[in-house]
C-alpha positions as CSV (number, residue, x, y, z in Angstrom):
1,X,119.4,-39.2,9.3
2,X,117.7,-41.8,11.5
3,X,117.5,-41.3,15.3
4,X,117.2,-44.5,17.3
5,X,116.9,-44.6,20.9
6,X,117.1,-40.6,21.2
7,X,116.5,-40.9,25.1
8,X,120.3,-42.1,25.6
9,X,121.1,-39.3,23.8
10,X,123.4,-36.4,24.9
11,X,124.5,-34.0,23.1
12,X,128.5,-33.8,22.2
13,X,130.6,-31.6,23.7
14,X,132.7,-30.4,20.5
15,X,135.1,-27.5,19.9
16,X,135.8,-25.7,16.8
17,X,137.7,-27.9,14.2
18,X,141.7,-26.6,13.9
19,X,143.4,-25.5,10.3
20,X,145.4,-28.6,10.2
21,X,146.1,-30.4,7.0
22,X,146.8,-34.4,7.8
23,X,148.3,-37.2,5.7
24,X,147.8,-41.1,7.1
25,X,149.5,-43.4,5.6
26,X,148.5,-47.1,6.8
27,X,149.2,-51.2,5.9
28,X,148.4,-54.3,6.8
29,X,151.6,-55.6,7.4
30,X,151.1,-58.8,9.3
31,X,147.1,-60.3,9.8
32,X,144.6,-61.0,12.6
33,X,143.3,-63.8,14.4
34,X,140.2,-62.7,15.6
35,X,140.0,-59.6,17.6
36,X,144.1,-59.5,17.8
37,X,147.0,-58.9,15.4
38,X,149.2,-61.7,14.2
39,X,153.0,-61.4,13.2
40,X,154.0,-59.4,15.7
41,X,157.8,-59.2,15.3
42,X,157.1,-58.2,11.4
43,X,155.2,-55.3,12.8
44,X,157.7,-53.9,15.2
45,X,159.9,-54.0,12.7
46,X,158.4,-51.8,10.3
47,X,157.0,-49.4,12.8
48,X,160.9,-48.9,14.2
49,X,161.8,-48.5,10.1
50,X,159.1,-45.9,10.0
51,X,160.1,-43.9,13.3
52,X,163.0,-43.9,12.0
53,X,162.2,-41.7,9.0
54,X,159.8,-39.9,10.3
55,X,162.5,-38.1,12.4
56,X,163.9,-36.7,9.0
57,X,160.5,-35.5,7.5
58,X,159.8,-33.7,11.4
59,X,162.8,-31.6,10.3
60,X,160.6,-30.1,7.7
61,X,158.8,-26.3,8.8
62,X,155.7,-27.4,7.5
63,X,155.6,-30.5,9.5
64,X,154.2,-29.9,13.3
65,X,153.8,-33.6,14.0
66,X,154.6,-37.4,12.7
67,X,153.4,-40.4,14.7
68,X,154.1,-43.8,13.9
69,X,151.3,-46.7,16.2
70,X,151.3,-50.4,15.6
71,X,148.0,-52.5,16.4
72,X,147.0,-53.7,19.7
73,X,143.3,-54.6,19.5
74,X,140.1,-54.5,17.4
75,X,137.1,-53.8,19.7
76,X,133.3,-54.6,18.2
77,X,132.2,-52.7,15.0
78,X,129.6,-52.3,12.2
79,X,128.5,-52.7,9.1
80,X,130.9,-55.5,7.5
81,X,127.5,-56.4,5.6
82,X,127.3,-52.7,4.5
83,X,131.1,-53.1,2.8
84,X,131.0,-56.5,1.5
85,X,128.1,-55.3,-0.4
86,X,130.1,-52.2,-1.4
87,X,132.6,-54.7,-2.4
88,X,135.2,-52.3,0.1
89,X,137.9,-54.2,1.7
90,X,137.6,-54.4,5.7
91,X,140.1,-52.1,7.6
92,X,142.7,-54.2,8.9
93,X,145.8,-51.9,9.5
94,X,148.0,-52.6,12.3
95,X,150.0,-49.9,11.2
96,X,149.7,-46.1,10.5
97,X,151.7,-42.8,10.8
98,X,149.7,-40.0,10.7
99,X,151.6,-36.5,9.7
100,X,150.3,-33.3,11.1
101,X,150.9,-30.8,8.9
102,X,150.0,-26.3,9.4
103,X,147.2,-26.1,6.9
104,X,145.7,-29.2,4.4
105,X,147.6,-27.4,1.5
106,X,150.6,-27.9,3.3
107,X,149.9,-31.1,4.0
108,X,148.9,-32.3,-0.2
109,X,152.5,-30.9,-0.4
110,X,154.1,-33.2,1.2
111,X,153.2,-36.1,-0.2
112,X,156.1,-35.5,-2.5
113,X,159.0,-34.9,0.6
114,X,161.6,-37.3,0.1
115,X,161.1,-38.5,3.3
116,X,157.4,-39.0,2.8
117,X,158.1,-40.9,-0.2
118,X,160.3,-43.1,2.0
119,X,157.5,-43.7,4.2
120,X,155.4,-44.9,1.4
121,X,157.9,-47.1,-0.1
122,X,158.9,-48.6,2.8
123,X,155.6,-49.4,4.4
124,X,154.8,-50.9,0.6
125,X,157.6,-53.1,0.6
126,X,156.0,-55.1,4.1
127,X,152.6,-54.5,4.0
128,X,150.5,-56.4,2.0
129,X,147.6,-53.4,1.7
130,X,149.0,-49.6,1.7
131,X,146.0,-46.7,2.3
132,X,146.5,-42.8,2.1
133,X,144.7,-40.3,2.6
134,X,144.8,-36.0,2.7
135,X,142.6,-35.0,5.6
136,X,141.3,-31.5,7.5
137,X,139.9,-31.6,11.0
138,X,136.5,-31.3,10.3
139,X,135.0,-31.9,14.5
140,X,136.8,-32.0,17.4
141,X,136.3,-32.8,21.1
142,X,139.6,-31.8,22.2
143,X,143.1,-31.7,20.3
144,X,144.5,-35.6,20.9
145,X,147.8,-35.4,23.2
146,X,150.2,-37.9,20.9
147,X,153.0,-37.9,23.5
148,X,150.6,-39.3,26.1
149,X,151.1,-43.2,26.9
150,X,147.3,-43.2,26.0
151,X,145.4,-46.4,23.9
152,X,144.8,-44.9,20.6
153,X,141.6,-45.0,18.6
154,X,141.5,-44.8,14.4
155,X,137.9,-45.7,13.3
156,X,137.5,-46.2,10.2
157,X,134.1,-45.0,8.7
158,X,132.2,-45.0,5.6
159,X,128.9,-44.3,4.6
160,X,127.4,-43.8,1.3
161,X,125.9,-40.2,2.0
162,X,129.2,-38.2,3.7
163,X,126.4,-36.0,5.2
164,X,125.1,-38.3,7.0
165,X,127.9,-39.9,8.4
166,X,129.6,-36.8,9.9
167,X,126.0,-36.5,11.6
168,X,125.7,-40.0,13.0
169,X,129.3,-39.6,14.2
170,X,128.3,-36.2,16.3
171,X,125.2,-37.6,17.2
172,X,126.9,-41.1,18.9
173,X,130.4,-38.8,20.5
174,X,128.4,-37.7,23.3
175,X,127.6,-41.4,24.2
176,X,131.6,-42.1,24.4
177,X,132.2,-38.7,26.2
178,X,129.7,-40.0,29.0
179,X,130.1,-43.7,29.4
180,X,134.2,-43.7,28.3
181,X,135.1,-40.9,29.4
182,X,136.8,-39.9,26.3
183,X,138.9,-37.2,26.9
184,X,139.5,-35.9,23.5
185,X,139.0,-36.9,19.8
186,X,140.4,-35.2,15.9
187,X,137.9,-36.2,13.1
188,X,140.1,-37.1,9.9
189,X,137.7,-35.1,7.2
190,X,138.9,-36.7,3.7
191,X,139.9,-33.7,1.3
192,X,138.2,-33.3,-1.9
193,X,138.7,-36.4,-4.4
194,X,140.5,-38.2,-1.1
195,X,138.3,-41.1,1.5
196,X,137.3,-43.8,-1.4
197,X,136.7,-46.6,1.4
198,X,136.8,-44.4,4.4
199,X,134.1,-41.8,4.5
200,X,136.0,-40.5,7.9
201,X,138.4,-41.3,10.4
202,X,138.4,-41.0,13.5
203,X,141.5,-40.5,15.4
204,X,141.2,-40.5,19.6
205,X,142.5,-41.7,22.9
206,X,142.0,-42.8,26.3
207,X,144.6,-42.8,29.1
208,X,144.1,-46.4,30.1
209,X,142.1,-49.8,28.3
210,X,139.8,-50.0,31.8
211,X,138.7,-46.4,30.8
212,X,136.4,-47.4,27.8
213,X,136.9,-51.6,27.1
214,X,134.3,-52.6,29.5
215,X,132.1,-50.0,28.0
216,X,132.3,-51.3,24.9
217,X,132.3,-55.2,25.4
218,X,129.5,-54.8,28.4
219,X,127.2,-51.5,28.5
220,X,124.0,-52.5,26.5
221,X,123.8,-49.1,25.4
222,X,127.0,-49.3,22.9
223,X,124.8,-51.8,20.9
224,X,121.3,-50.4,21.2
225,X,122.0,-46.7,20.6
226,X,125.4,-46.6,19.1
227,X,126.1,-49.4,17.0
228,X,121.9,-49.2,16.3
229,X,122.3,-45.5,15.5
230,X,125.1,-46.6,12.7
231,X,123.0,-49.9,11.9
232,X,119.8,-47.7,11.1
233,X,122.0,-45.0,9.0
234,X,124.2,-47.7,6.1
235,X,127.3,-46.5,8.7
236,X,130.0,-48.8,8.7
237,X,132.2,-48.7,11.8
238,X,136.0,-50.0,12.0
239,X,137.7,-49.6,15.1
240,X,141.0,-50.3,15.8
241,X,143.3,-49.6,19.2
242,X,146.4,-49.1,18.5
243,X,149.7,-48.3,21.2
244,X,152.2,-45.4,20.3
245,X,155.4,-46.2,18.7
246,X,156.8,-43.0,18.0
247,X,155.9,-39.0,18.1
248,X,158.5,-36.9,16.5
249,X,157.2,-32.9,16.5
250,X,158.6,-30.6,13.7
């Protein structure tokens, strides 16, 4: 791992992972124009058919948690160099349900619910680009609060070394703890034979945009030491904010 600028450097403040298994399911359902989703009306509608169903696989005991967000903004990344040479398609998903599950065992078992199948068939049938992935918490700054009215973060990583990723990532978390305030954050760790384009994911949120936006569009310091930490690394960054549509707990 290469250190850039290690004097803006602080350490992250992390807990110890939980036993949670996760499943994400997310599409590309309508496009972007520039930094903001497009085909906004398509969107909604498929988020409300997804909250929908997610009330009936909640009902499930091995479910804790199902919760459906739709696309509000892309702030600045890295690495779209880094997948194009990879030949990876970008992460463009304006809409994902992530499904809490008690273990990751439990989780890999529900992929065949009828009610997760129904989520998969009907995000299919609008999206143009369907992802999923099995996933353990594998850091954590605090548990994320999903019934908050918070702006949510998924980041979509990858990284050829997986090593090297989850370093960069733990490396750069105390930046966002200091200058955003980030309040909390659950690392999506891909199971074994799961990620393929997404080497992590990470899932956060902030209580309000003004929290962590101009931090991110103005501090110098989000280029020089965090996007140049990922830069100097072969880290590929791919954040998306996204608003809450539904959270159903089991």
């Amino acid at each position: 791992m290469e250190i850039v600028n290690d004097r803006l450097a602080a350490p992250a403040k992390l807990v110890s992972p939980n036993g949670n298994g996760y499943l994400l399911l997310a599409g590309e359902v309508g496009g972007w124009l520039g930094l903001l989703p497009t085909r906004r009306r398509r969107t909604r509608r498929t988020a409300a058919r997804l909250a929908a169903v997610a009330h009936r696989l909640a009902a499930d005991p091995a479910v804790e948690q199902v919760t459906v967000f739709r696309a509000a903004f892309r702030p600045p990344g890295e690495g779209r160099e880094i997948l194009d040479r990879r030949g990876l398609r970008h992460a463009r998903y304006d809409v994902v349900v992530l499904v809490r599950a008690g273990t990751p065992d439990a989780a890999v078992g529900l992929r065949q619910h009828p009610a997760m199948r129904e989520l998969v068939t009907t995000l299919t049938g609008s999206a143009h680009r369907v992802h999923e992935l099995a996933a353990r918490n594998g850091a954590r700054i605090a548990e994320v609060d999903a019934d908050a009215d918070h702006a949510f973060l998924f980041n979509y990583f990858y990284a050829d070394d997986p090593d090297v990723l989850l370093g960069v990532w733990e490396y750069t978390a105390g930046w966002f703890q200091r200058k955003t305030s980030l309040p909390n954050s659950t690392l999506l760790q891909p199971l074994d034979g799961e990620g393929g384009e997404h080497g992590i994911i990470n899932y956060a949120s902030w209580p309000t945009w003004r929290t962590f936006l101009p931090s991110l569009l103005l501090r110098p310091s989000f280029r020089s030491f965090v996007l140049a930490n990922f830069r100097a690394n072969g880290v590929a960054a791919q954040p998306v904010i996204y608003r809450r549509v539904a959270n159903v707990t089991g």
